[in-house]
N, CA, C and O atoms as a GROMACS GRO file, in nm:
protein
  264
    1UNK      N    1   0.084  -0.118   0.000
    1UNK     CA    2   0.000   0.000   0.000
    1UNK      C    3   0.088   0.124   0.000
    1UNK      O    4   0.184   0.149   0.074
    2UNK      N    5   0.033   0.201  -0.104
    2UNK     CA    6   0.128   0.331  -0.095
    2UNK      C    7   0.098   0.424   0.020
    2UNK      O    8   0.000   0.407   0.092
    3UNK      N    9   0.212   0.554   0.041
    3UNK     CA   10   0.176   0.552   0.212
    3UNK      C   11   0.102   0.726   0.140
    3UNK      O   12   0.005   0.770   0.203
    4UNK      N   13   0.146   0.799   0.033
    4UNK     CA   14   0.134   0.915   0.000
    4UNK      C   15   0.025   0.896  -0.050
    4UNK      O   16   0.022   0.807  -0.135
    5UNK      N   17  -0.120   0.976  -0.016
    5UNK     CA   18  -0.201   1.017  -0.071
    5UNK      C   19  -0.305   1.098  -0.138
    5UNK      O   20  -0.407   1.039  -0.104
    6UNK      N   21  -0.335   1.184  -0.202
    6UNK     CA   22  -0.356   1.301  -0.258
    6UNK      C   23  -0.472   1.333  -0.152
    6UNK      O   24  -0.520   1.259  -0.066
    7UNK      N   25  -0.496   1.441  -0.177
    7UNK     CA   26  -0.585   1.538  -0.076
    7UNK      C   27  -0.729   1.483  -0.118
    7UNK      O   28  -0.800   1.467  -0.018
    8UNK      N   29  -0.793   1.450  -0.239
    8UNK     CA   30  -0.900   1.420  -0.230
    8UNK      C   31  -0.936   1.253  -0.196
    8UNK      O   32  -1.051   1.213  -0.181
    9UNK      N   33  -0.812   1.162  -0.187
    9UNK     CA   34  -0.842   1.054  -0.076
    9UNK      C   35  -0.838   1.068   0.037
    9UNK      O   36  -0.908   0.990   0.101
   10UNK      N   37  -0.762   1.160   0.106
   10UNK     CA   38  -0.772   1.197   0.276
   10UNK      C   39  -0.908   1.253   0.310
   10UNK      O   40  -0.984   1.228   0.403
   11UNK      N   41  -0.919   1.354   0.184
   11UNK     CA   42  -1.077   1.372   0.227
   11UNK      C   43  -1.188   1.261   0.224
   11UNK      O   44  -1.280   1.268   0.306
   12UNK      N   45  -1.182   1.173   0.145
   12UNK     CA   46  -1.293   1.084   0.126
   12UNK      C   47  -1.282   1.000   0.236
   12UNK      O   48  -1.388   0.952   0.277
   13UNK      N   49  -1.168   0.968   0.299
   13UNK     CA   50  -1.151   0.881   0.429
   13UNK      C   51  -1.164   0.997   0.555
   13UNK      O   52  -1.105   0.959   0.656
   14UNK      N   53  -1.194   1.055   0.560
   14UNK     CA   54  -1.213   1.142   0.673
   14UNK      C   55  -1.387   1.149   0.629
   14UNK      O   56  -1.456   1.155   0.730
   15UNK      N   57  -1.428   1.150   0.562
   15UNK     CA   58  -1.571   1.143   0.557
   15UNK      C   59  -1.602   1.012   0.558
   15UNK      O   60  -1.714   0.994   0.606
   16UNK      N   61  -1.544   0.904   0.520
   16UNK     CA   62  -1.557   0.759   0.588
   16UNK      C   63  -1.585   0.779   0.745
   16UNK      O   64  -1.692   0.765   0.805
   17UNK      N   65  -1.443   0.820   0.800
   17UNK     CA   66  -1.424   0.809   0.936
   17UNK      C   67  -1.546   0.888   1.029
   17UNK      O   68  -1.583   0.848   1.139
   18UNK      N   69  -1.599   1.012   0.957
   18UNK     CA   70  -1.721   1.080   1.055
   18UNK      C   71  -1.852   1.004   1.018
   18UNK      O   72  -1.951   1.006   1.092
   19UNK      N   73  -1.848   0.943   0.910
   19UNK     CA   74  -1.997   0.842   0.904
   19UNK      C   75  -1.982   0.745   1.025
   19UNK      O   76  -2.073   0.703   1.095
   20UNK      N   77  -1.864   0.720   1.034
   20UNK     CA   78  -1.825   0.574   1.136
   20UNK      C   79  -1.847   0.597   1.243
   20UNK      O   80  -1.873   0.501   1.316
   21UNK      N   81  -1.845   0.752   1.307
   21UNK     CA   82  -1.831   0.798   1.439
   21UNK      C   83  -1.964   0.849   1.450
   21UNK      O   84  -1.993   0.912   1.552
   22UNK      N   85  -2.057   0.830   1.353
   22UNK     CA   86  -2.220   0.849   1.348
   22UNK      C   87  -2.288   0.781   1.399
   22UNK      O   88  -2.380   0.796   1.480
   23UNK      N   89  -2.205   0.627   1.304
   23UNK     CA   90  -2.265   0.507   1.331
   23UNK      C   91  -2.229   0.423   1.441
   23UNK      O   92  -2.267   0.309   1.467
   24UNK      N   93  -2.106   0.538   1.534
   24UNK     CA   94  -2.071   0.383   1.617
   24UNK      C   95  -2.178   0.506   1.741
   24UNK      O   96  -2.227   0.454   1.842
   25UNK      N   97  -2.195   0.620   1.721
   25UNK     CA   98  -2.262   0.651   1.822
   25UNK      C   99  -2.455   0.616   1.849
   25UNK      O  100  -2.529   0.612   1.946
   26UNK      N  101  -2.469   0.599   1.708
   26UNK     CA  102  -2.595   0.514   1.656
   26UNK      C  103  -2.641   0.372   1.712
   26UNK      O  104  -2.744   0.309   1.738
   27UNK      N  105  -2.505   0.360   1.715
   27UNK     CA  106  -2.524   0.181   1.748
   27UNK      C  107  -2.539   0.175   1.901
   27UNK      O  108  -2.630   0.113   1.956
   28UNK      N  109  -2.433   0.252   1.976
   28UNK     CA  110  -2.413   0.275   2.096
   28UNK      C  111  -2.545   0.282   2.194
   28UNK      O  112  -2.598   0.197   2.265
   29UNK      N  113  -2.580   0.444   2.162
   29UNK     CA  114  -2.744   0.470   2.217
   29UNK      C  115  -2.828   0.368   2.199
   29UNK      O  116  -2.896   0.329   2.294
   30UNK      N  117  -2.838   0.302   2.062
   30UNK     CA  118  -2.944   0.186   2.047
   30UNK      C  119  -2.933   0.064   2.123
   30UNK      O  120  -3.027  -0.013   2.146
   31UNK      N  121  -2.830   0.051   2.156
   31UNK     CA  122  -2.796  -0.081   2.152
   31UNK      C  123  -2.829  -0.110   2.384
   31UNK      O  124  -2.862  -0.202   2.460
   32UNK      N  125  -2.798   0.011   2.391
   32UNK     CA  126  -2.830   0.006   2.550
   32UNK      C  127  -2.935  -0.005   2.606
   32UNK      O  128  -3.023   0.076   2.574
   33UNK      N  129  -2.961  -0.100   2.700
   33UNK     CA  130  -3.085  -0.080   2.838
   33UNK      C  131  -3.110   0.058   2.832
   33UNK      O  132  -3.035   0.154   2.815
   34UNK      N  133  -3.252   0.048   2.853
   34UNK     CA  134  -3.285   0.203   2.891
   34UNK      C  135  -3.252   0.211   3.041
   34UNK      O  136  -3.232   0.329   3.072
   35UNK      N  137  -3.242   0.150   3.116
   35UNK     CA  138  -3.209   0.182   3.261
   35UNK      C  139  -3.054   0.240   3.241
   35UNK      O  140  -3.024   0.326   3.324
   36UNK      N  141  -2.977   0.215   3.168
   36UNK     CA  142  -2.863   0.254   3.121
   36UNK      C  143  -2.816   0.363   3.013
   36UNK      O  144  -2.700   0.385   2.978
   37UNK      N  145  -2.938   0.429   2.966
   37UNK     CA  146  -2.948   0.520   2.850
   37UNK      C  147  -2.831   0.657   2.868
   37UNK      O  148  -2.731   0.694   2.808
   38UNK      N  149  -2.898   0.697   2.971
   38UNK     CA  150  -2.833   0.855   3.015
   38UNK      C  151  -2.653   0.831   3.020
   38UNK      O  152  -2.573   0.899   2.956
   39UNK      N  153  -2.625   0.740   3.095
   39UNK     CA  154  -2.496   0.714   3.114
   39UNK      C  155  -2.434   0.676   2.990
   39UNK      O  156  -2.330   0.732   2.953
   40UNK      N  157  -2.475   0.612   2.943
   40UNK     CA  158  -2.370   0.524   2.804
   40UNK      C  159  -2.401   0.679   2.662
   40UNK      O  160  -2.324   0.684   2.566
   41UNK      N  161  -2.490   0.759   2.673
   41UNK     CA  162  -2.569   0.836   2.570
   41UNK      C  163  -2.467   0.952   2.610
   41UNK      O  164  -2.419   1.012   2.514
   42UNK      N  165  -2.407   1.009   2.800
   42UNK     CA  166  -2.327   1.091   2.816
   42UNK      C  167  -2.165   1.045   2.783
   42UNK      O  168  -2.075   1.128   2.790
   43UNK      N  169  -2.135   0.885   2.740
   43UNK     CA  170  -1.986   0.901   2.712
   43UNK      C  171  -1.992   0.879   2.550
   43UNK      O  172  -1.893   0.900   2.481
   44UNK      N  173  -2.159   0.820   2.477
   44UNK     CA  174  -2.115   0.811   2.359
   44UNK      C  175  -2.078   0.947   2.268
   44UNK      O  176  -1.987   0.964   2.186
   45UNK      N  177  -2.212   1.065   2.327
   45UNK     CA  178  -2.160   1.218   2.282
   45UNK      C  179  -2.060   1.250   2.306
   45UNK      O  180  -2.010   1.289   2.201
   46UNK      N  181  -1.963   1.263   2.419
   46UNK     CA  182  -1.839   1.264   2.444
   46UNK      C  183  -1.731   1.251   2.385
   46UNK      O  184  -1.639   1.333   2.378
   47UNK      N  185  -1.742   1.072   2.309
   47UNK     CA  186  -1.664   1.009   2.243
   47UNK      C  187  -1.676   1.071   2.090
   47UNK      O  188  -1.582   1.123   2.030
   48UNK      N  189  -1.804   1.059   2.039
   48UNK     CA  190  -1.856   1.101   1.897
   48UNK      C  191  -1.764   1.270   1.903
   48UNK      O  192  -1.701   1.279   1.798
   49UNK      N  193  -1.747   1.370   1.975
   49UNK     CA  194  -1.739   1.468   1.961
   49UNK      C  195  -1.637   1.487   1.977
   49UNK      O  196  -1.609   1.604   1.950
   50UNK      N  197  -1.512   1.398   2.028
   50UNK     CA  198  -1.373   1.370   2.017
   50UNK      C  199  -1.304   1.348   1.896
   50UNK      O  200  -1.207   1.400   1.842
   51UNK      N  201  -1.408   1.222   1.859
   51UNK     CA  202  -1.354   1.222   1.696
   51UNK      C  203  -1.421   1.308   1.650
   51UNK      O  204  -1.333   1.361   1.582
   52UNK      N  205  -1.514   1.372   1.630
   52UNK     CA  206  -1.538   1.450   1.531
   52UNK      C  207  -1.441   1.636   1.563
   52UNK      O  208  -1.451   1.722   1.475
   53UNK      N  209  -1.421   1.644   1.595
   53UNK     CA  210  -1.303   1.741   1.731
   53UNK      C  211  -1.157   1.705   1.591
   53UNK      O  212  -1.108   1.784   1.509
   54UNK      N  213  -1.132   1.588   1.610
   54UNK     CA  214  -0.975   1.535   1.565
   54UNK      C  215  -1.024   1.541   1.394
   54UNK      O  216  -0.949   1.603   1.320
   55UNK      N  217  -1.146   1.479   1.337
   55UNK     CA  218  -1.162   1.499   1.162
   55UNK      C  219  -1.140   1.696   1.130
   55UNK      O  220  -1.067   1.772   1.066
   56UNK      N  221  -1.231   1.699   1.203
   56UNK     CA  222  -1.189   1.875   1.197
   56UNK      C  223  -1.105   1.941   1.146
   56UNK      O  224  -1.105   2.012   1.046
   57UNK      N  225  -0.973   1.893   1.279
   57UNK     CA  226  -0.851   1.938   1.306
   57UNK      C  227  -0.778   1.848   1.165
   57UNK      O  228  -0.684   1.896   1.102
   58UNK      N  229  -0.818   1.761   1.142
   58UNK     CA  230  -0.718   1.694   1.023
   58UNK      C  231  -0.779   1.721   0.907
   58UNK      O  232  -0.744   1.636   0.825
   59UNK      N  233  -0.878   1.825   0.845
   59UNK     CA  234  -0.965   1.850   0.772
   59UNK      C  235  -0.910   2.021   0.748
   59UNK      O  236  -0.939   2.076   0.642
   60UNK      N  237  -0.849   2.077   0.830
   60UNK     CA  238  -0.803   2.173   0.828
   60UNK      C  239  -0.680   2.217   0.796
   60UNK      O  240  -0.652   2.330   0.754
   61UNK      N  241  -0.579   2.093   0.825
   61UNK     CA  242  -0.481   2.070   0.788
   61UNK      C  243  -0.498   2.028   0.582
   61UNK      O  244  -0.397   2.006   0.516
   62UNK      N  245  -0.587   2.028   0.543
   62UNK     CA  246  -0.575   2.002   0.410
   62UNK      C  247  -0.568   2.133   0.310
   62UNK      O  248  -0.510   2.138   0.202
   63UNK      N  249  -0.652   2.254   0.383
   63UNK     CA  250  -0.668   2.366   0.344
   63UNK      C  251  -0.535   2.464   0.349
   63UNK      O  252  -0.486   2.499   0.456
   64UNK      N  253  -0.481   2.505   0.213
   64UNK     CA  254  -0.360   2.596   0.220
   64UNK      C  255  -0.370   2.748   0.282
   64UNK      O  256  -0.383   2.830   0.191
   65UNK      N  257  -0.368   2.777   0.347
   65UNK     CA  258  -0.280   2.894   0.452
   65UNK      C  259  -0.302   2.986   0.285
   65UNK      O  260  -0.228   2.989   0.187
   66UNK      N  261  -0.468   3.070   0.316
   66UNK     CA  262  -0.376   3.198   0.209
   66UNK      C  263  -0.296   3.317   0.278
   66UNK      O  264  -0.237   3.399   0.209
   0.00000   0.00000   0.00000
């Protein structure tokens, strides 16, 4: 696998990666006891908003400095 990749594959995998962090927070909430909702629903936003925090920051890094 080549390791260099042009800017519009970093982008397409960074929009991979925030669908993923959609779906793992999707799965998360669903997937819990409701006696357990609030708790697992306060670390999955948490988590979801970490990665989405870091695509950002590496999403920004693609854009040239005018």
């Amino acid at each position: 696998m080549r390791a260099i990749r042009s800017k519009d594959e970093v982008r397409e995998l960074l929009e991979i990666e925030e669908a993923d962090a959609w779906f793992e927070y999707l799965r998360v909430t669903r997937e819990v006891p409701a006696s357990r909702y609030v708790e697992v629903e306060i670390w999955a936003w948490a988590r979801l908003c970490g990665r989405l925090h870091s695509i950002k920051a590496r999403r920004a890094e693609l854009v040239p400095v005018a």
